[in-house]
C-alpha positions as CSV (number, residue, x, y, z in Angstrom):
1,X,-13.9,13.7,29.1
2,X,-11.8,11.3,30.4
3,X,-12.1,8.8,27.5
4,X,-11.0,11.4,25.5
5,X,-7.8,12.2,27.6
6,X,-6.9,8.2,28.2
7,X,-7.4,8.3,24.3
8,X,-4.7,11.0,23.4
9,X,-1.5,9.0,23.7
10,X,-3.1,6.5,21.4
11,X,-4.0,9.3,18.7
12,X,-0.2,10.9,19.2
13,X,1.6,7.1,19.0
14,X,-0.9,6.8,15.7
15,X,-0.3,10.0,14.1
16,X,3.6,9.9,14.7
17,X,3.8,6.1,12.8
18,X,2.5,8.2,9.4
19,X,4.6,7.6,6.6
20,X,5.6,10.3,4.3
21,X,5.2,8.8,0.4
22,X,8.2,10.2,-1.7
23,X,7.6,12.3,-4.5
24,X,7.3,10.3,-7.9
25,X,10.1,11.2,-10.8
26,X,8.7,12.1,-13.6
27,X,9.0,9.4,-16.5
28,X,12.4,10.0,-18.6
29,X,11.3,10.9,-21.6
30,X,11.6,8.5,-25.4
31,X,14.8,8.7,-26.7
32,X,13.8,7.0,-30.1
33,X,15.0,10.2,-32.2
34,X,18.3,9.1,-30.7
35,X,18.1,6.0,-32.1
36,X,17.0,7.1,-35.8
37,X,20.9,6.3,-37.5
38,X,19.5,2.0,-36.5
39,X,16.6,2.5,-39.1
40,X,17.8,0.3,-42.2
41,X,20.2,-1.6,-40.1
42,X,19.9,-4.9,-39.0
43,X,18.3,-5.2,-35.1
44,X,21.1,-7.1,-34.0
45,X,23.0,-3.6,-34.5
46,X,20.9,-1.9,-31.2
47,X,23.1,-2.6,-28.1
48,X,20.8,-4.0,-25.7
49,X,22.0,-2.0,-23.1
50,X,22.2,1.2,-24.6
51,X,17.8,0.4,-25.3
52,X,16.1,2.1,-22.5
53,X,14.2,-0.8,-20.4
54,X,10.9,0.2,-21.5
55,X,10.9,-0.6,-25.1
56,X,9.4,-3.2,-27.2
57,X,10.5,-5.1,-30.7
58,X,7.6,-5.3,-33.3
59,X,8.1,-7.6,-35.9
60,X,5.6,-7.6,-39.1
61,X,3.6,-10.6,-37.3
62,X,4.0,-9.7,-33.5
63,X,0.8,-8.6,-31.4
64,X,1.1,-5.8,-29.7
65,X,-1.6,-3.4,-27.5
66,X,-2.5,-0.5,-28.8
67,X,-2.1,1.3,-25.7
68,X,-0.3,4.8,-25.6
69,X,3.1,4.6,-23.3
70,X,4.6,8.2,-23.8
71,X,8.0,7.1,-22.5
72,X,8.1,3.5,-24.2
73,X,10.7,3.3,-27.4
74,X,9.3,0.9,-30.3
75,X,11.6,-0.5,-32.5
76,X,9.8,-2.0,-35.8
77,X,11.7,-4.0,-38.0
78,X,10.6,-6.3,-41.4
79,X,11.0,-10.4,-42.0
80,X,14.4,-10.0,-42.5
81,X,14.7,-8.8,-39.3
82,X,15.9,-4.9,-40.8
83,X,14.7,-1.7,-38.6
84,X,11.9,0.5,-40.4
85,X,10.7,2.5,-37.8
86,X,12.0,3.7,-34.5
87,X,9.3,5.8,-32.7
88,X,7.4,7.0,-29.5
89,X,4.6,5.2,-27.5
């Protein structure tokens, strides 16, 4: 019984350090159908800071994942560097 009293501060010192994680945001959503006037215009047209930061530039040899990023803008263009697709994912 004792133990367990000389033990109590520790537990209240412990339990008052806990850290409260913050609520996530929720990802902004894709704003490529904001974007669609760029299709058929050169790339160098897009204002890089008017892209959201998560996008990527796919040109007709690039690599890419095939992974699904809901919020991620894609901006495809052809060899002459022209936009022909703006899109989701």
């Amino acid at each position: 019984m004792t133990r367990f009293i000389c033990l109590l501060p520790a537990l209240a010192t412990l339990a008052a350090c806990q850290v409260e994680t913050p609520a996530t945001e929720p990802p902004e959503a894709c704003p490529a159908a904001d974007f669609q006037s760029f299709v058929g215009q050169p790339v160098s047209a897009l204002d890089p800071d008017a892209v959201p930061p998560l996008h990527r530039v796919i040109g007709p040899d690039t690599a890419v994942t095939m992974d699904y990023v809901e919020e991620r803008m894609n901006i495809e263009h052809d060899a002459t560097r022209i936009v022909t697709r703006i899109y989701c994912g």
